[in-house]
C-alpha positions as CSV (number, residue, x, y, z in Angstrom):
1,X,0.0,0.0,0.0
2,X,1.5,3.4,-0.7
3,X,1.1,6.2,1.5
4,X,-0.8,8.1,-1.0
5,X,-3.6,5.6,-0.6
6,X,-4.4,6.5,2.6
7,X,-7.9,7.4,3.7
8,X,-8.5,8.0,7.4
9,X,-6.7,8.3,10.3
10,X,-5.9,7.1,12.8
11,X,-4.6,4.5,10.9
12,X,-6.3,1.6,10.1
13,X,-4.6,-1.5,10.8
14,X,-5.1,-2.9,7.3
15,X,-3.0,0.1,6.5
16,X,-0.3,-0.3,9.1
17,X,0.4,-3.5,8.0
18,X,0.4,-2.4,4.3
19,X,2.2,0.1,4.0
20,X,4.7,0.2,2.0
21,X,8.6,1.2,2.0
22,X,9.6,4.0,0.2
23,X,14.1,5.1,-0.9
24,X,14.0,7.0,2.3
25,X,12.3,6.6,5.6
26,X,9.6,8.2,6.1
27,X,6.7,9.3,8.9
28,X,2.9,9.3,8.4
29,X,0.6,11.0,11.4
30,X,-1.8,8.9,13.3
31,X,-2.6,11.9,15.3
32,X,-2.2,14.1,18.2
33,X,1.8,14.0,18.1
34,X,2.0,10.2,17.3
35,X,3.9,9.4,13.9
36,X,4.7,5.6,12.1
37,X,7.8,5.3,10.7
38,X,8.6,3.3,8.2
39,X,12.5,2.6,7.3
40,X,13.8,1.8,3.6
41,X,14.5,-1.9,4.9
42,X,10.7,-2.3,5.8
43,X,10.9,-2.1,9.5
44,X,8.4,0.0,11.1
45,X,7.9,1.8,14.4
46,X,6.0,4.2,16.7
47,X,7.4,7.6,18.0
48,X,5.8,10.4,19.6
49,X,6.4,13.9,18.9
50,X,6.7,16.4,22.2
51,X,7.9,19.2,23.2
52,X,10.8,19.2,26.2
53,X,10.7,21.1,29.2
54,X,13.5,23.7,27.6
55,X,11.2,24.3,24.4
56,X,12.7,22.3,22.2
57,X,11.0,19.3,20.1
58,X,12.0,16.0,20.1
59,X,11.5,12.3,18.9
60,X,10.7,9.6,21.4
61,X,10.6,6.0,19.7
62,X,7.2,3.7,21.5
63,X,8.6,0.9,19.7
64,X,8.5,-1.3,16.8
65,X,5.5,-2.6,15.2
66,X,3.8,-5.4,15.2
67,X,5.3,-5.7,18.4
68,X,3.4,-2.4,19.3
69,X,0.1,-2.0,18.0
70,X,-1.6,1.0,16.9
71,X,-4.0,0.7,20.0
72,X,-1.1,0.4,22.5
73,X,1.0,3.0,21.0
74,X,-2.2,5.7,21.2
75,X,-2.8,4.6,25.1
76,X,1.5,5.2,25.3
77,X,1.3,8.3,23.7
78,X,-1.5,9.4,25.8
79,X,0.4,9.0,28.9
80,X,3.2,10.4,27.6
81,X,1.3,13.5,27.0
82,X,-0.1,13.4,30.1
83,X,3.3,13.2,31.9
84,X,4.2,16.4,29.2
85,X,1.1,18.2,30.5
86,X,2.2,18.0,33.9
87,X,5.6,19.4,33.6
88,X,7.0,16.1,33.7
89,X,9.9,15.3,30.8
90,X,8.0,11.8,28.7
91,X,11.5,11.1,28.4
92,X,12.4,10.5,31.7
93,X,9.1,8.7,32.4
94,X,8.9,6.5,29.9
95,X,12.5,5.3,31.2
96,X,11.0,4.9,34.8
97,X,7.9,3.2,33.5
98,X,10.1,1.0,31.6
99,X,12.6,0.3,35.1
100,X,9.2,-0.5,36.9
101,X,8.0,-3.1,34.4
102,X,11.5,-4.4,34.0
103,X,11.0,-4.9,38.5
104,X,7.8,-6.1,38.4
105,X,8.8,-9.0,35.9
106,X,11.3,-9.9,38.0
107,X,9.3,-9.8,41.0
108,X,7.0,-12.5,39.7
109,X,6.6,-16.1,41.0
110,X,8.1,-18.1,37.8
111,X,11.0,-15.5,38.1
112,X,11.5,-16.3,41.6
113,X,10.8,-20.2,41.0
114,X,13.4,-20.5,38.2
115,X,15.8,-18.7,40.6
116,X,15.5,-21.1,43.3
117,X,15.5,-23.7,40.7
118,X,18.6,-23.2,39.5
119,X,20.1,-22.2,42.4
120,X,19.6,-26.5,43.3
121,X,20.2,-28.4,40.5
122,X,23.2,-29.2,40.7
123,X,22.0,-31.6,43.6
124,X,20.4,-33.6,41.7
125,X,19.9,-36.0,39.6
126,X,18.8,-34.8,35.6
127,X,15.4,-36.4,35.7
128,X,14.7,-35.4,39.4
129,X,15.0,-31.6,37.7
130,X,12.8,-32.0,35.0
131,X,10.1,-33.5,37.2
132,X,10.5,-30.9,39.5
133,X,10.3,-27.9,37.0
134,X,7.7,-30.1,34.9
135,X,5.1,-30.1,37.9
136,X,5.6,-26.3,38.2
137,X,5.0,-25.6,34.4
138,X,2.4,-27.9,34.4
139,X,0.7,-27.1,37.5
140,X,2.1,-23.5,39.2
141,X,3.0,-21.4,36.5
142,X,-0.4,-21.3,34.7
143,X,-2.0,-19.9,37.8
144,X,0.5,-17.9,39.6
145,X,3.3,-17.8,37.1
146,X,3.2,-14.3,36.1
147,X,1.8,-12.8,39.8
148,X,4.2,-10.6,41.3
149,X,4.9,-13.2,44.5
150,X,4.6,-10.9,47.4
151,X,1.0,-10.2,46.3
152,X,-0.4,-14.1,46.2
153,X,-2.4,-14.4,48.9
154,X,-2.8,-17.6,51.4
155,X,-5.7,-18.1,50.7
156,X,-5.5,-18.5,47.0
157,X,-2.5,-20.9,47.5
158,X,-5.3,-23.0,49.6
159,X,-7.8,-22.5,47.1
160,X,-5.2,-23.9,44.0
161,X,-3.6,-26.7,46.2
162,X,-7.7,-28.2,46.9
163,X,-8.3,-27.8,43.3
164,X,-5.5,-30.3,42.9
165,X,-6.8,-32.3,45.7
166,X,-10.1,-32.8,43.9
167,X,-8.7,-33.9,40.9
168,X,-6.9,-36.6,43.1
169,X,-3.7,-35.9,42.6
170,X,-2.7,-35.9,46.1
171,X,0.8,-36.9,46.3
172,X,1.6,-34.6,43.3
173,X,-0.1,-31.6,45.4
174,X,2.1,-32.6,48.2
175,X,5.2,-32.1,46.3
176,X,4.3,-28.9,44.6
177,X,3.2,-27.5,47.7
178,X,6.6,-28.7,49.5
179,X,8.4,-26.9,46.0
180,X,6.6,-23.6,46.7
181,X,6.9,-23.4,50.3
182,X,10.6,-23.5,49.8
183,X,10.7,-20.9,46.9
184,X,9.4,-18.8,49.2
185,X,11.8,-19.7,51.9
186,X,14.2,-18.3,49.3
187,X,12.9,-14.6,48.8
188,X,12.2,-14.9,52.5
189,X,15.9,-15.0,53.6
190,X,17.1,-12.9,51.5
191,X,14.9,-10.6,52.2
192,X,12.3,-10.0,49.4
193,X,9.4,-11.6,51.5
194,X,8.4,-11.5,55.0
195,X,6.0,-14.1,55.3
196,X,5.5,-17.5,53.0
197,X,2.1,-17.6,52.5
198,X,1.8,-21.3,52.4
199,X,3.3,-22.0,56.1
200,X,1.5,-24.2,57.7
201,X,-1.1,-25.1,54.9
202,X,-0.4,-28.8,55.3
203,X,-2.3,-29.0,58.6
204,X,-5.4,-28.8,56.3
205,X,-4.6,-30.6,53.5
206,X,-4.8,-34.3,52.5
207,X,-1.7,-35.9,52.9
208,X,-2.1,-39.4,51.3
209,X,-4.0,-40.7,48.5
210,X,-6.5,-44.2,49.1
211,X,-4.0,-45.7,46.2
212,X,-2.0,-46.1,49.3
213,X,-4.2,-48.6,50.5
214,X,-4.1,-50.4,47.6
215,X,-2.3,-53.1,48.8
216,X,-4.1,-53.8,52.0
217,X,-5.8,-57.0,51.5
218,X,-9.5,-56.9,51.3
219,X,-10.1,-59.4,54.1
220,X,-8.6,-56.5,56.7
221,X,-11.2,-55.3,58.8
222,X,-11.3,-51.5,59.5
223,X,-12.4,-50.1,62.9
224,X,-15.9,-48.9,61.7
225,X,-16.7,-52.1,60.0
226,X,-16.9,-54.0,63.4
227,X,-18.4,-53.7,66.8
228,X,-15.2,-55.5,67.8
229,X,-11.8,-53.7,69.0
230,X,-9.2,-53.9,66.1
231,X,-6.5,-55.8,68.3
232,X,-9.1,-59.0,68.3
233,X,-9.3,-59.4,64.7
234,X,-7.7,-62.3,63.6
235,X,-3.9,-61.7,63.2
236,X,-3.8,-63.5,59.3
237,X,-1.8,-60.7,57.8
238,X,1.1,-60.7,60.3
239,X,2.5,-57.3,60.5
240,X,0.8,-55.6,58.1
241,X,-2.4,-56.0,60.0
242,X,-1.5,-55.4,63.4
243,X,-0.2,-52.2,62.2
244,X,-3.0,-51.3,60.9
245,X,-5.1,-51.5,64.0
246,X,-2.5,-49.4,66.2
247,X,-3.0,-46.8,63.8
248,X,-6.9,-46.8,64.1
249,X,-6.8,-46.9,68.0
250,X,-4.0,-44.1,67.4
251,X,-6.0,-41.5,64.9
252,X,-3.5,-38.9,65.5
253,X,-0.3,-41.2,63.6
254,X,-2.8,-40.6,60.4
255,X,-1.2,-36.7,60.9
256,X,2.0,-37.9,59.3
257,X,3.3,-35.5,56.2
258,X,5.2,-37.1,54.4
259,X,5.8,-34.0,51.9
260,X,7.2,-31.6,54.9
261,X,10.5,-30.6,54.1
């Protein structure tokens, strides 16, 4: 499309992405101070036309397209204009909006996680890595992958680890919960978090899937099958059984975690 062809602006983006390029670069106006520019090698871009605090006008590039879209670069310029309004230099705040995105990313949970997980594996073996990063991708980072950490609550960690449980995936919730918990040990000592939000969530959690069980034979007779106290049952499974029925006359040994760390 050449720029003579052009019909309305703000620019379509049928026209952003056909537009041509021309010997030399050139700039077409979308409109109130925002220009595309389009190189001689075809590469286009966004920049914003303002004036600086000493008078002078200047160029201030809002990136590349397609990267940028028209849409995004109008709501940038519009800040930026803002910002001018105000007495502040767009400059100057573009740079700082661009150093607190840079923080934030840095500052989410996946960031942190893929700290902490190279900061172990060295310890271990090449498939216990990938099953440890595989159950964050799979399970983790799709939920609270791109949070910033210090902002997930408790509760929502609660929430996520019972939606596992439901699925019954117990042991698998164990060990992501056991992974997290000591992520956030790590921004906890060196001081990026105060608290780790999932302390003491395994106290209301399942800890053991019936699968467990599965090898129990079917003849065992559980407490609340019989009027009778587990330690007269017939002893016919030899110490499978009579552990068993010290556990059921001992609730409280069912509070074993195996997933602590």
């Amino acid at each position: 499309m050449k720029r003579t062809d052009i019909k309305r602006r703000p620019l379509a983006d049928t026209t952003l992405s056909g537009l041509e390029p021309e010997n030399a670069t050139y700039r077409e106006q979308d409109g109130n101070g925002l220009y595309f520019r389009v190189k001689a090698n075809g590469q286009k871009s966004w920049e914003l036309r303002y004036k600086k605090p000493d008078g002078k006008w200047s160029w201030l590039g809002l990136g590349g397209y397609p990267e940028v879209s028209g849409s995004l670069a109008r709501q940038k310029a519009a800040q930026l204009r803002e910002d001018s309004s105000n007495g502040k230099n767009p400059l100057v705040s573009k740079q700082a909006r661009r150093a607190a995105d840079l923080e934030a990313a840095n500052n989410t949970f996946e960031a942190l996680a893929r700290e902490w997980f190279d900061s172990r594996r060295s310890g271990w073996e090449a498939g216990t890595a990938r099953r440890i990063i595989g159950a964050l991708e799979l399970h983790a980072f799709p939920v609270f992958g791109k949070r910033v950490y210090t902002e997930i609550l408790p509760l929502e960690w609660m929430e996520f680890l019972r939606s596992m449980e439901q699925k019954g995936i117990i042991d698998q919730m164990g060990r992501v919960r056991a992974t997290c918990k000591e992520i956030y040990d790590l921004a906890r000592v060196t001081g990026r978090a105060i608290h780790n939000p999932l302390e003491g969530l395994n106290k209301f959690l399942q800890t053991r899937s019936a699968e467990n069980y599965a090898h129990v034979p079917a003849a065992v007779s559980w407490p609340e099958r019989s009027n009778h106290p587990p330690q007269q049952h017939r002893i016919s499974h030899g110490v499978t059984q009579t552990r068993l029925c010290r556990t059921s006359n001992r609730p409280w040994l069912s509070s074993y975690r195996k997933h602590d760390p």
